[in-house]
C-alpha positions as CSV (number, residue, x, y, z in Angstrom):
1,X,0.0,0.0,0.0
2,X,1.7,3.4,-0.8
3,X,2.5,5.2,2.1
4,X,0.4,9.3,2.4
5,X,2.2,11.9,3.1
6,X,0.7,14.8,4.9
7,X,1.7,18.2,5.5
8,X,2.6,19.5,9.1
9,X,0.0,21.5,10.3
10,X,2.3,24.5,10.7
11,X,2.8,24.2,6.5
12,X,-0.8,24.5,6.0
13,X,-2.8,27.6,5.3
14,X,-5.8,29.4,7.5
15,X,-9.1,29.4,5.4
16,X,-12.1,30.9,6.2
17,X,-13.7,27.8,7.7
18,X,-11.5,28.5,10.6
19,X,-13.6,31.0,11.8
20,X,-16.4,28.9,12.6
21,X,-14.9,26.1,14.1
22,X,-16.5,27.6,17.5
23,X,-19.7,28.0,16.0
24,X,-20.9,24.8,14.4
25,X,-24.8,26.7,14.3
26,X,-23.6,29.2,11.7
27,X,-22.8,26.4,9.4
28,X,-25.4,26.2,6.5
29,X,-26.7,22.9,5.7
30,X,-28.4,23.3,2.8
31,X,-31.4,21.2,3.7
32,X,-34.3,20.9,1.3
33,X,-36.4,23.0,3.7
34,X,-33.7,25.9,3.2
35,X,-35.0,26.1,-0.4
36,X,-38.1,28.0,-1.8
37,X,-40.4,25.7,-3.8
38,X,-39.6,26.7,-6.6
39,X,-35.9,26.2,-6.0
40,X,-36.9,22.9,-4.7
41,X,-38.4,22.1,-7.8
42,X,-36.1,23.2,-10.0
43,X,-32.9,21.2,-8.1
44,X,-35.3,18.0,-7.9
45,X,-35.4,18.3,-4.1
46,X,-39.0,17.3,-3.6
47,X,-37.7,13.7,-2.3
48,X,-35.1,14.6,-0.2
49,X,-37.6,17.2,1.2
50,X,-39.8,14.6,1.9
51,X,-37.5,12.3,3.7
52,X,-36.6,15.6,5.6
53,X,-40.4,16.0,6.3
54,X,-40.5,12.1,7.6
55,X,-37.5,12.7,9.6
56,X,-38.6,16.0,11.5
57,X,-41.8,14.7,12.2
58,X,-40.5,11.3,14.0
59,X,-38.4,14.0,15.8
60,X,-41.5,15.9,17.0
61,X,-43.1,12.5,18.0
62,X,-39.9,11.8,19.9
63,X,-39.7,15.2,21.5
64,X,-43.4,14.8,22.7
65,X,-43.2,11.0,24.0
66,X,-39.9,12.7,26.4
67,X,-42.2,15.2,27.6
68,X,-45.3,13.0,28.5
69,X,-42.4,10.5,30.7
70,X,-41.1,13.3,32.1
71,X,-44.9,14.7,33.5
């Protein structure tokens, strides 16, 4: 197996992304549900967005069963 080679970390360049390394909420996603409709049609999102929809509401269902064992 040939053997990688990587740069020390002193070699390599500051980018941009840097700056968010303490802020991992500012990081854009790019879910479906971050696109207009029209967007979403035009990229073909509509079944991603609907796996997103699937997968948000088992969240919410999730969400209120903790609440309910926690009353």
């Amino acid at each position: 197996m040939p053997k990688v080679e990587l740069p020390d970390a002193e070699e390599v360049e500051d980018d941009e992304d840097d700056e968010m390394h303490g802020r991992p909420e500012s990081e854009a996603l790019a879910l479906p549900s971050d696109f207009s409709s029209g967007e979403r049609k035009a990229f073909v999102l509509e079944i991603l967005a609907s796996f997103e929809k699937r997968i948000r509401i088992g969240l919410a269902h999730d969400l209120l069963s903790a609440i309910k064992e926690s009353l």
